[in-house]
NUKOL-624273 format. One line per 5 residues: number of its first residue (from 1); for each residue x, y, z of N, C-alpha, C, CB. Coordinates in steps of 0.001 Angstrom, whole numbers, always signed. Atoms other than C-alpha are relative to their C-alpha. Glycine has a CB too. Layout:
! NUKOL-624273
NUM	X:Y:Z:X:Y:Z:X:Y:Z:X:Y:Z | ...
! end
This chain:
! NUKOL-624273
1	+75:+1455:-103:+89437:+107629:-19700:-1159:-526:-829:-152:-435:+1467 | +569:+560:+884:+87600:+105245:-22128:-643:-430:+1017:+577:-754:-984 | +1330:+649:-443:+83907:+104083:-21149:+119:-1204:-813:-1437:+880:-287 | -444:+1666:+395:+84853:+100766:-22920:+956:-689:+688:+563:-176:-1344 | -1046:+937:-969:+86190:+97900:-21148:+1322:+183:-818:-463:-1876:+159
6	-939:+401:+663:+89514:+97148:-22156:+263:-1836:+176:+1142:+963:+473 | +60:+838:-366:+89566:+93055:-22249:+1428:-638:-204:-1042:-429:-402 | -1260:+457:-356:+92547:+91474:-20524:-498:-1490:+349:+768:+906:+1240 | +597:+1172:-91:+92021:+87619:-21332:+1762:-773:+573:-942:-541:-1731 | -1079:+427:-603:+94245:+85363:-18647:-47:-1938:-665:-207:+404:+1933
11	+28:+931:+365:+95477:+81893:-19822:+210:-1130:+810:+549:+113:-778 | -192:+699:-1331:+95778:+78693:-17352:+1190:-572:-179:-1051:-1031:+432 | -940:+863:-200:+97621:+75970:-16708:+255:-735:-1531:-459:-963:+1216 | +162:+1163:+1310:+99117:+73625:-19797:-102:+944:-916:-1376:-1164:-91 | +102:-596:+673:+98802:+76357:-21917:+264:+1642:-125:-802:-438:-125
16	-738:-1315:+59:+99694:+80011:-22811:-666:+1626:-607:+1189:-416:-914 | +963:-1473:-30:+98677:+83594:-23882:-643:-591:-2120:+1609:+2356:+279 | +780:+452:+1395:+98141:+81923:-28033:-982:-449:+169:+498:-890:-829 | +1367:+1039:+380:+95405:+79817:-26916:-1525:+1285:+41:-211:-1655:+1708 | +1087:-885:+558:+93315:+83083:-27361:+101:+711:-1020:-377:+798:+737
21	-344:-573:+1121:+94485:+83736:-30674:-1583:+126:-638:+1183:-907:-847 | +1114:+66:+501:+91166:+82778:-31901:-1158:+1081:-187:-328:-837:+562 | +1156:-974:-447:+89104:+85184:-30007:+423:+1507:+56:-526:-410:+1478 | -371:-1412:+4:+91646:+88335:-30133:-452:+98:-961:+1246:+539:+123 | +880:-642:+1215:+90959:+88238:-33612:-1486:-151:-474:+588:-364:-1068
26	+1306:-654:+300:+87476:+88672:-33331:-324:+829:+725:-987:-686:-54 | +239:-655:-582:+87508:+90560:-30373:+422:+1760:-835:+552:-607:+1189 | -620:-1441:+534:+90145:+93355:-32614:-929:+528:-1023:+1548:-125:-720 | +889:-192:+1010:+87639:+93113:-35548:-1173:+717:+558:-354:-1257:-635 | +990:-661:-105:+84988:+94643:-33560:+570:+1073:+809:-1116:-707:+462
31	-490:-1100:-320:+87243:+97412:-32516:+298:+30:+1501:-839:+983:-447 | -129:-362:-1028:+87609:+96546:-28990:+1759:-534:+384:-1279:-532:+787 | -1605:+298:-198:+91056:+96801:-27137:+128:-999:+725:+852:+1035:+632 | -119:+1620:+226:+92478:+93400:-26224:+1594:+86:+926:+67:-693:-2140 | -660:+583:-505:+95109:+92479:-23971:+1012:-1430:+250:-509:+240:+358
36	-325:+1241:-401:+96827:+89136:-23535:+1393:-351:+794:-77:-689:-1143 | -1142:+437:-731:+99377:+88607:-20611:+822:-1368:-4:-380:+138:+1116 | -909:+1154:-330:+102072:+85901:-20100:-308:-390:+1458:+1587:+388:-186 | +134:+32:-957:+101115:+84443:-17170:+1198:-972:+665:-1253:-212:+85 | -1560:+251:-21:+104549:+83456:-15132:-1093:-1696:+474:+1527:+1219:+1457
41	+599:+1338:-639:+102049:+80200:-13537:+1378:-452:+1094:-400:-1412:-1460 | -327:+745:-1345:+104508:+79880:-10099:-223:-153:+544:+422:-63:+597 | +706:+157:-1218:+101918:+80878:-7379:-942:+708:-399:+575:+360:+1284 | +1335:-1079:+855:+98430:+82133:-7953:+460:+1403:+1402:-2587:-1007:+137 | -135:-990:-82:+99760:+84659:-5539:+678:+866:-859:+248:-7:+833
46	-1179:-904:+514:+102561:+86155:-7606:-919:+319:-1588:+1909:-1024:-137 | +729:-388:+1872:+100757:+85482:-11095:-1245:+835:+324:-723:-1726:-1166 | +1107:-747:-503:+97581:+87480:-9349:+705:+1208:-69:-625:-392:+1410 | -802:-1574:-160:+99970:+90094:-8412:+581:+370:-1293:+1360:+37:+1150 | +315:-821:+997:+100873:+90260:-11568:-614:+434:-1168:+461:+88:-149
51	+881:-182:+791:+98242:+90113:-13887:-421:+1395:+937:-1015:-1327:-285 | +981:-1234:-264:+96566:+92998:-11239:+1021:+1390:-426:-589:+36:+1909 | -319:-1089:+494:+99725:+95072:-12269:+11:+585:-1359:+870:+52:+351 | +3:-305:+1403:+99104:+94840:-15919:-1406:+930:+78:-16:-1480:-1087 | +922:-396:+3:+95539:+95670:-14941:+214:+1433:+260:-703:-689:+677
56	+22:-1640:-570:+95891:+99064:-13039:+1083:+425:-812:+320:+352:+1803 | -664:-821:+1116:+98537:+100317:-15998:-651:+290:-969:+1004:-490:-534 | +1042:-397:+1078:+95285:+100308:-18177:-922:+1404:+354:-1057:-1327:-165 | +1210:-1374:-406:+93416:+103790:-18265:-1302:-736:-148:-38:+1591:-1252 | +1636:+612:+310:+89821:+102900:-18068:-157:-1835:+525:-326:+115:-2153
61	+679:+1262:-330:+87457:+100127:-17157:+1310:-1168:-892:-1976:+17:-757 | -397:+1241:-173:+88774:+96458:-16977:-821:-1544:-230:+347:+160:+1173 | +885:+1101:-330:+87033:+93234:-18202:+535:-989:-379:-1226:+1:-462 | -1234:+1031:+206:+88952:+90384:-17134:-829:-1371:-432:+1054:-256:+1602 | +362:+1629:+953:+88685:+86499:-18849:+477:-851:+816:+783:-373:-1615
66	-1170:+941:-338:+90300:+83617:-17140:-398:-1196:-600:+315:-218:+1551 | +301:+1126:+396:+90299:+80400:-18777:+1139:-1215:+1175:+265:+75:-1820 | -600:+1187:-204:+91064:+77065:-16860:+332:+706:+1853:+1527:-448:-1363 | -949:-425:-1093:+93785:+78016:-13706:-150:+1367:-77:+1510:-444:-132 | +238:-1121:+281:+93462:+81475:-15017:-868:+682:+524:-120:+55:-915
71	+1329:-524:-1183:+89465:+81798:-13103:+1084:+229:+1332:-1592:-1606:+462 | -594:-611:-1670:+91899:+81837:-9670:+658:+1032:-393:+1125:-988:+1039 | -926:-896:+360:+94060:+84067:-11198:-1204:+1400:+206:+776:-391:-1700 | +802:-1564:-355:+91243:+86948:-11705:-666:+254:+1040:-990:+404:-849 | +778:+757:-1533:+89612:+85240:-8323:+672:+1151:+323:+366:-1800:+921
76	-745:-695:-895:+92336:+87550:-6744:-22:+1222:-436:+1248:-443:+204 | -633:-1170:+184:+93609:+90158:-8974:-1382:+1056:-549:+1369:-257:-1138 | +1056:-1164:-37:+89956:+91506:-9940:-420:+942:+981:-1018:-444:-214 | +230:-819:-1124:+90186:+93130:-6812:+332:+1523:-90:+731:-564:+1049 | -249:-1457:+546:+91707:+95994:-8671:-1085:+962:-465:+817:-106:-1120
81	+1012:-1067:-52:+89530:+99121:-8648:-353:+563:-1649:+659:+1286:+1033 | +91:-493:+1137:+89232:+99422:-12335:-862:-963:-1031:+1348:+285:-388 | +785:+989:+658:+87772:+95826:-12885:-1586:-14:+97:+473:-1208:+480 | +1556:-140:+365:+84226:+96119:-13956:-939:-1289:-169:-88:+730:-1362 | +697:+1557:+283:+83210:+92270:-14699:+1090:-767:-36:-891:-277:-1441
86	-785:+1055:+47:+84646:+88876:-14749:-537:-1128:-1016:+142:-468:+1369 | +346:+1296:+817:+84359:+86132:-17493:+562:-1298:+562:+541:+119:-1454 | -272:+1124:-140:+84805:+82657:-16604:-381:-1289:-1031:-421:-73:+1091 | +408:+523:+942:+85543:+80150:-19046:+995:-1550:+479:+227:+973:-1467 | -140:+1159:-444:+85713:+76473:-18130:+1376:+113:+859:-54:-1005:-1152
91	-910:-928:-1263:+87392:+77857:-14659:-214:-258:+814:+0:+1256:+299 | +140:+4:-1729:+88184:+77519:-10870:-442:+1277:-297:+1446:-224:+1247 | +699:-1426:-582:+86084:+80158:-9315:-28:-357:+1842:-2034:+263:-834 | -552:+105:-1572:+87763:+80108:-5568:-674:+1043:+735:+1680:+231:+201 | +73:-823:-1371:+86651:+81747:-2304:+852:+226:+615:-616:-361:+865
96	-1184:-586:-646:+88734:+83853:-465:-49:-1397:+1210:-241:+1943:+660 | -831:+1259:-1054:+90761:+80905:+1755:+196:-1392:-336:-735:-246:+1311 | +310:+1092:+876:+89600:+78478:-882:+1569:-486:-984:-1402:+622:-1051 | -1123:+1116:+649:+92596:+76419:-2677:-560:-1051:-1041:+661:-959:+1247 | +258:+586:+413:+92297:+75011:-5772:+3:-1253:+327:+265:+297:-601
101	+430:+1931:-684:+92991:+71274:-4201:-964:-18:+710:+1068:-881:+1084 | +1015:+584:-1120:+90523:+71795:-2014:-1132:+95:-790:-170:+822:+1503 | +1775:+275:+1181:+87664:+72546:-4472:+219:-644:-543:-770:+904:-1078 | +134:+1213:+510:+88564:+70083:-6628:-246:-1153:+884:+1025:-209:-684 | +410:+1787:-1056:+88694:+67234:-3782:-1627:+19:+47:+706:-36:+2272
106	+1402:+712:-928:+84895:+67680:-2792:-666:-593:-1575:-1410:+1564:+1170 | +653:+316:+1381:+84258:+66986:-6725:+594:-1674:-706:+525:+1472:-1149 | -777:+1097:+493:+85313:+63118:-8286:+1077:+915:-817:-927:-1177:-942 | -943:-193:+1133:+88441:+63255:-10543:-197:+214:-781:+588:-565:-360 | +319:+333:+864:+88675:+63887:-13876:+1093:-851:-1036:-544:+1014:-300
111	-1132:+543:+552:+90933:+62355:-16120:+1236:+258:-75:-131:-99:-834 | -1406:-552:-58:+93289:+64712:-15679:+1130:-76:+631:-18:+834:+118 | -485:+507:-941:+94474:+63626:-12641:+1067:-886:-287:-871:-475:+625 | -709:+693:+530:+95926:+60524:-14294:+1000:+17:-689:-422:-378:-339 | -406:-679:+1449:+97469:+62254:-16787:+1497:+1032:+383:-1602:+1182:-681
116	-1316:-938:-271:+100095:+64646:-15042:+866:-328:+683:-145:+1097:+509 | -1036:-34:+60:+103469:+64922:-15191:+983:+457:+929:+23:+368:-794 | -302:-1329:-721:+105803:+66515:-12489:+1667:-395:-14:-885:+267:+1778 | -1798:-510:-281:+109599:+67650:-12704:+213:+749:+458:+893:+330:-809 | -480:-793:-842:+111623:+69262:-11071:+292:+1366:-550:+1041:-585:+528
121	-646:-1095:+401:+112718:+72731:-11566:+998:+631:+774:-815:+805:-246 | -553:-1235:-645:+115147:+75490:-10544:-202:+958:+603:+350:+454:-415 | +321:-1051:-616:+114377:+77713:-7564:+1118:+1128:+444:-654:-497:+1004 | -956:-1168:-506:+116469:+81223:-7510:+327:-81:+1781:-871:+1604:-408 | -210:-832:-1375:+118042:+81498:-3958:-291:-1294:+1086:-1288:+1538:+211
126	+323:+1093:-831:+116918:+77694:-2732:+925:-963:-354:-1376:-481:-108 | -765:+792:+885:+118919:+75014:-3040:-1255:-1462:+281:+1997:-182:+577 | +1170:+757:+703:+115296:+72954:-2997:-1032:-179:-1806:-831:+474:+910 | +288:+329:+1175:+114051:+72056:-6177:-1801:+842:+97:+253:-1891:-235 | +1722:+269:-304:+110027:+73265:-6916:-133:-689:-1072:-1196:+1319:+80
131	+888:+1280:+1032:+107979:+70899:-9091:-931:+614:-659:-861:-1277:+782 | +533:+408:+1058:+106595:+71328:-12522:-1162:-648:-284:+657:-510:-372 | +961:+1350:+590:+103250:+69891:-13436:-116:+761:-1405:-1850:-430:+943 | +274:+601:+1337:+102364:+69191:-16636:-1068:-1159:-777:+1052:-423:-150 | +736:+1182:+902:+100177:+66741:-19227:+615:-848:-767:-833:+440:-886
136	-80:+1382:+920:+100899:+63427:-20430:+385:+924:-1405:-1791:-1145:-116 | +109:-599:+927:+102032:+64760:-24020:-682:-1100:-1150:+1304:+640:-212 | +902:+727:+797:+100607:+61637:-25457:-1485:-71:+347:+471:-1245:-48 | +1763:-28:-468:+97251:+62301:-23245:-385:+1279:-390:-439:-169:+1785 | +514:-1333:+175:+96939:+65817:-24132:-1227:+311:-1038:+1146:+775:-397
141	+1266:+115:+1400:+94849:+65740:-27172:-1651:-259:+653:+429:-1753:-1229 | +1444:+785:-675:+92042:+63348:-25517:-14:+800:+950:-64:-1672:+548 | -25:-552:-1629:+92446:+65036:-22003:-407:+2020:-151:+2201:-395:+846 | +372:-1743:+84:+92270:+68900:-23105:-431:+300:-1242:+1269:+1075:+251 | +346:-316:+1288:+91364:+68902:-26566:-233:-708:-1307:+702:+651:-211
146	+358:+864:+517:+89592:+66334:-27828:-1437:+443:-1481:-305:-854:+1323 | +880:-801:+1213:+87566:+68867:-30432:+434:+455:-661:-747:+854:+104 | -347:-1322:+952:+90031:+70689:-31964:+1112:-654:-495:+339:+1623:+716 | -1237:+234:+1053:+92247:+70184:-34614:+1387:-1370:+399:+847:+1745:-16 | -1059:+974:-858:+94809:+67060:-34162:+1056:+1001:-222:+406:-1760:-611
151	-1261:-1011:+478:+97542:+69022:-36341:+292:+794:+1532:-564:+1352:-1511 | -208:-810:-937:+97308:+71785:-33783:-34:-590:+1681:-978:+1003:-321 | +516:+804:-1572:+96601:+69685:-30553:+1453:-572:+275:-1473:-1561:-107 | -1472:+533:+240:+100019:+68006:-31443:+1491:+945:+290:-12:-356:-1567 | -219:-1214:-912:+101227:+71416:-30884:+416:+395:+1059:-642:+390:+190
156	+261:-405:-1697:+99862:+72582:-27930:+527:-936:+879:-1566:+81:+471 | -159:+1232:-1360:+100841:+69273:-26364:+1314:+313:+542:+16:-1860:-494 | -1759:-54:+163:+104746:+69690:-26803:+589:+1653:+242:+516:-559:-1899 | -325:-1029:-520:+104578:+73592:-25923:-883:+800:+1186:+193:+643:-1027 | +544:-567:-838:+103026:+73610:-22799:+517:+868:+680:-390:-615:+555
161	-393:-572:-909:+103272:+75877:-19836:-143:-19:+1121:-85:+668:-134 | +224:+705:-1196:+103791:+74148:-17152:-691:+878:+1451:+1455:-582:+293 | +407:-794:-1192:+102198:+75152:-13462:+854:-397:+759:-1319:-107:+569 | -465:+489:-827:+104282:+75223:-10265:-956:-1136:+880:+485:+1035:+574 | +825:+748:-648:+102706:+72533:-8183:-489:+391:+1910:+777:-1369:-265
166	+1042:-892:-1121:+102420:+74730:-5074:-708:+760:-350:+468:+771:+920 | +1153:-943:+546:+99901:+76929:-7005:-1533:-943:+421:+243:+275:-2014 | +1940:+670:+341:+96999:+73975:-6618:-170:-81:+2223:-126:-2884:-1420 | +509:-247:-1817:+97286:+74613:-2228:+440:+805:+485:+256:-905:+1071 | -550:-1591:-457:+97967:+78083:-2247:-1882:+550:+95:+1389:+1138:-1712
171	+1758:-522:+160:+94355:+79537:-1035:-96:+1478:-635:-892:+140:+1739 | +369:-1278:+700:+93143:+82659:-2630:-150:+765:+1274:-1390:-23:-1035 | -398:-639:-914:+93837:+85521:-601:-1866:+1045:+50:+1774:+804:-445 | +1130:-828:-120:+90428:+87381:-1956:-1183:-626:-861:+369:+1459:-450 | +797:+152:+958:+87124:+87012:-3779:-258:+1209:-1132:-1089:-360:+653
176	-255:-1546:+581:+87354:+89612:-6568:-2090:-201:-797:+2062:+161:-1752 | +640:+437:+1131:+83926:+87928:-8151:-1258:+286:+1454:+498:-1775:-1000 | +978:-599:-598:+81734:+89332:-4947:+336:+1474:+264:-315:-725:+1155 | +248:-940:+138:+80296:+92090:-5738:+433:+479:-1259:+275:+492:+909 | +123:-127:+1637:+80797:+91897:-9438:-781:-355:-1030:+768:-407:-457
181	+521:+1141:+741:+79064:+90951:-12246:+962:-1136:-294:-519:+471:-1247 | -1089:+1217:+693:+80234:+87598:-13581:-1196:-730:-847:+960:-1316:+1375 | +525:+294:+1535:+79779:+85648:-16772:+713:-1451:+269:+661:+1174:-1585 | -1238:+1699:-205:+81062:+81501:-16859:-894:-684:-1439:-321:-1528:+2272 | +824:+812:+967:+80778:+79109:-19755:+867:-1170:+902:+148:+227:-2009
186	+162:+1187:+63:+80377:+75510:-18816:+631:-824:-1060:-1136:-106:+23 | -598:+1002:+1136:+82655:+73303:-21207:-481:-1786:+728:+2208:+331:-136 | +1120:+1306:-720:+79913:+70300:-20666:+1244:-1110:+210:-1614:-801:-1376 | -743:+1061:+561:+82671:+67761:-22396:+1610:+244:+828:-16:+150:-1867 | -940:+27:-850:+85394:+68706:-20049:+587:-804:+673:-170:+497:+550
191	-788:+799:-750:+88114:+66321:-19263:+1199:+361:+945:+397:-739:-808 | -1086:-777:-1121:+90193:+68582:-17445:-617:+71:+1190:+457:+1561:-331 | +414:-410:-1330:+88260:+69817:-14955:-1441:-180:+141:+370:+1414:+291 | +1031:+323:-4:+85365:+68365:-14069:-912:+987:+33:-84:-735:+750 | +628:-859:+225:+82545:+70310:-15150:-1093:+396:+1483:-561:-413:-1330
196	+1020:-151:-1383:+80331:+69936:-11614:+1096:+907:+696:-502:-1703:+1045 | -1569:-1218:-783:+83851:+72126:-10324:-565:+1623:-421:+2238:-312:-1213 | -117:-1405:+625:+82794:+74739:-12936:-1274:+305:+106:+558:+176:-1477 | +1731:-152:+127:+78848:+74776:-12428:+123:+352:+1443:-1202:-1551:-486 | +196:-288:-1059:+79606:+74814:-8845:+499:+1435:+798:+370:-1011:+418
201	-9:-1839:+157:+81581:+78156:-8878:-750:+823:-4:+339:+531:-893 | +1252:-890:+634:+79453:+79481:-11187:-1249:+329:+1077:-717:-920:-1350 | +1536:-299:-688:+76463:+79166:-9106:+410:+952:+1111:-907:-1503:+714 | -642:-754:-1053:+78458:+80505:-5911:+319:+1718:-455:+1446:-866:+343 | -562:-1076:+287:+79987:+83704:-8105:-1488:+568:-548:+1373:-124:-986
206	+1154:-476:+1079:+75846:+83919:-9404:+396:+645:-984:-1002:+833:+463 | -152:+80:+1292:+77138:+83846:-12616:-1321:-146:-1075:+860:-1055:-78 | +856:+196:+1168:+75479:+84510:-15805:+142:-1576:-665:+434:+1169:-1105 | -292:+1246:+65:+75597:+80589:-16807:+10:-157:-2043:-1317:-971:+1088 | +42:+376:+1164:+76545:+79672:-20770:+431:-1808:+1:+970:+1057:-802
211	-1079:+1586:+38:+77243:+75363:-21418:+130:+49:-1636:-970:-1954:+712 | -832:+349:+1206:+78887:+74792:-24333:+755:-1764:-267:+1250:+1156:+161 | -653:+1741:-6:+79731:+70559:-25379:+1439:+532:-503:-915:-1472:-1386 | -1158:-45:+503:+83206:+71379:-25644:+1072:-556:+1061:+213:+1356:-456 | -1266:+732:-802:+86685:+69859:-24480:+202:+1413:+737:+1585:-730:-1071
216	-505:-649:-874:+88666:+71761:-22024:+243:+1477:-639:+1149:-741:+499 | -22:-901:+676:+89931:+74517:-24727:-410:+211:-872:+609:+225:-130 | +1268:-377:+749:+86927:+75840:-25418:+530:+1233:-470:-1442:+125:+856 | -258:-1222:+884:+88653:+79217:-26784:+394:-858:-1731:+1608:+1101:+843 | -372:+402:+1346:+89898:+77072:-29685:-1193:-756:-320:+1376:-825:-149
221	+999:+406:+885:+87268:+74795:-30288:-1514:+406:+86:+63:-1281:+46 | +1230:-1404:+644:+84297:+77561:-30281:+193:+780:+427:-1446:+142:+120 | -215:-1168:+51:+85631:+80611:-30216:-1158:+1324:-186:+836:-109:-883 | +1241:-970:+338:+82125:+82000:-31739:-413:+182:+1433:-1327:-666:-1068 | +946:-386:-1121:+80557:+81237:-28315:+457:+812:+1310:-547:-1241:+479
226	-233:-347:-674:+82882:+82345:-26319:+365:+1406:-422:+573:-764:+494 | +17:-1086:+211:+83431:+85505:-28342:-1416:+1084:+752:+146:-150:-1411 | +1198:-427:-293:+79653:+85964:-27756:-262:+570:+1429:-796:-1019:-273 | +75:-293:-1638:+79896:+85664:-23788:+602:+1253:+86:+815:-1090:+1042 | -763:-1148:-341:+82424:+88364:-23993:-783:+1198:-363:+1339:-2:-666
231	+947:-1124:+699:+80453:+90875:-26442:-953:+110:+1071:-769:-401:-1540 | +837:+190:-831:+77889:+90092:-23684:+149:+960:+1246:+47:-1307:+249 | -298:-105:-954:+79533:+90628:-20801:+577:+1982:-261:+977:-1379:+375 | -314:-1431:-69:+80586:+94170:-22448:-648:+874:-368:+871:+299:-462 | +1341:-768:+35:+77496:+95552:-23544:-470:+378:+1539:-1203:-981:-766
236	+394:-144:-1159:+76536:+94779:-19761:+687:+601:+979:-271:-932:+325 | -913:-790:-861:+79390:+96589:-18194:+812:+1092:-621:+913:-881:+618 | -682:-1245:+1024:+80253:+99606:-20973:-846:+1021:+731:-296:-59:-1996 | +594:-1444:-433:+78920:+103081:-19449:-397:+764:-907:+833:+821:+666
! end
C-alpha cells in the first residue's frame, strides 16, 4: 500500500465532477493520484454511502476534498478507515444530527436562497414525485461565480446538477472531521453560502483556516490557492 494519499475531490450541489478540472491538472502534474467521483446528489445519505464506497476500493491512505454540499458529503463518508484528512472548500461542515437547513437557518440568507429553482422529478417505485433544486440560470453567474470567466459561467449555468431537495433536512448520520485533521478555505466573496456558515464549521472541525476573496467556485476562480491547501494538507498527512 502507497504512503501517499490518494486525493478523492467531491463536487456539490449546482455543479459536477468538471468543476475540478482546474486543480486535477495540477494536482496530476505533481504526480499525485487524483480521483473525481460523480456524485448521484439524492440524499447526503446515499451520496455518502457512495462516495465511502469509492473510498475503501482505494489501496492506501485517503485525502478527501468536498467543495460546497460536497463538505456533508465527506462529513459522513470520511468515516472510512482509510481517510487520513479532510479538505474543506467553501463547505457545510455538519455535526453528527446536524442538517444542512438547520445550520444554515442560525446564519442570515444568502442570495442564494432567492435564486432557486425546484421541479419535480421521477421517483423509481413511488408514484410521488421528489423535487429538484436548482439556480436561477440567469442568476447563476452573479450568485456562484461572479469571478470566473462569463464564457464559461454561461456554461456551468445551463449544465447544472441539480440536488434532491430532501438532502438540505437529512441530518448527518456521523462526524467523520472529529478526530481528523482538517483543512477549510473561506471563499470571503461567497454568495452561495454565506461565509459566517463556512468560518463557523471551520472553527467547530478546528480547521486549519485559509480565506480566499473568491465567489462560490473557488476551484475555478483560484485554483492556485486551493491547489496549495491540498499540497498542504498532504505533506501533513503522507507517512
Amino acid at each position: 500500500m502507497s504512503n501517499t494519499p490518494t486525493v478523492v475531490l467531491v463536487h456539490g450541489a449546482f455543479a459536477d465532477a468538471s468543476s475540478f478540472a482546474r486543480v486535477v491538472t495540477e494536482l496530476l502534474a505533481d504526480g499525485t493520484q487524483v480521483l473525481v467521483p460523480a456524485v448521484p446528489n439524492r440524499s447526503l445519505a446515499g451520496d455518502a454511502a457512495y462516495v465511502a464506497s469509492v473510498v475503501r476500493q482505494i489501496e492506501g491512505p485517503v485525502l478527501l476534498v468536498g467543495h460546497s454540499y460536497g463538505g456533508a458529503v465527506i462529513t459522513v463518508a470520511g468515516r472510512e478507515d482509510n481517510v487520513v484528512g479532510l479538505v474543506y472548500l467553501a463547505a457545510y461542515v455538519l455535526d453528527e444530527g446536524e442538517s444542512l437547513g438547520e445550520l444554515q437557518s442560525r446564519f442570515p440568507d444568502s442570495p442564494l436562497a432567492g435564486a432557486l429553482v425546484y421541479t419535480p422529478f421521477p421517483v423509481e417505485g413511488s408514484d410521488e414525485p421528489g423535487t429538484d433544486v436548482s439556480v436561477d440560470i440567469s442568476r447563476f453567474p452573479e450568485i456562484f461565480a461572479a469571478d470566473v470567466d462569463t464564457v464559461l459561467t454561461r456554461a456551468l449555468a445551463v449544465s447544472q446538477r441539480p440536488l434532491a431537495g430532501a438532502a438540505f433536512g437529512e441530518p448527518a448520520s456521523t462526524a467523520a472531521w472529529k478526530g481528523r485533521p482538517v483543512w477549510g478555505i473561506v471563499a470571503s466573496s461567497d454568495r452561495a453560502i454565506n461565509p459566517d456558515v463556512q468560518r463557523f464549521g471551520y472553527e467547530r472541525a478546528q480547521a486549519k483556516v485559509t480565506e480566499v476573496d473568491s465567489s462560490h467556485l473557488v476551484m475555478h476562480a483560484h485554483p492556485a490557492e486551493v491547489v496549495q491547501v491540498i499540497r498542504e494538507a498532504l505533506a501533513s498527512v503522507t507517512v
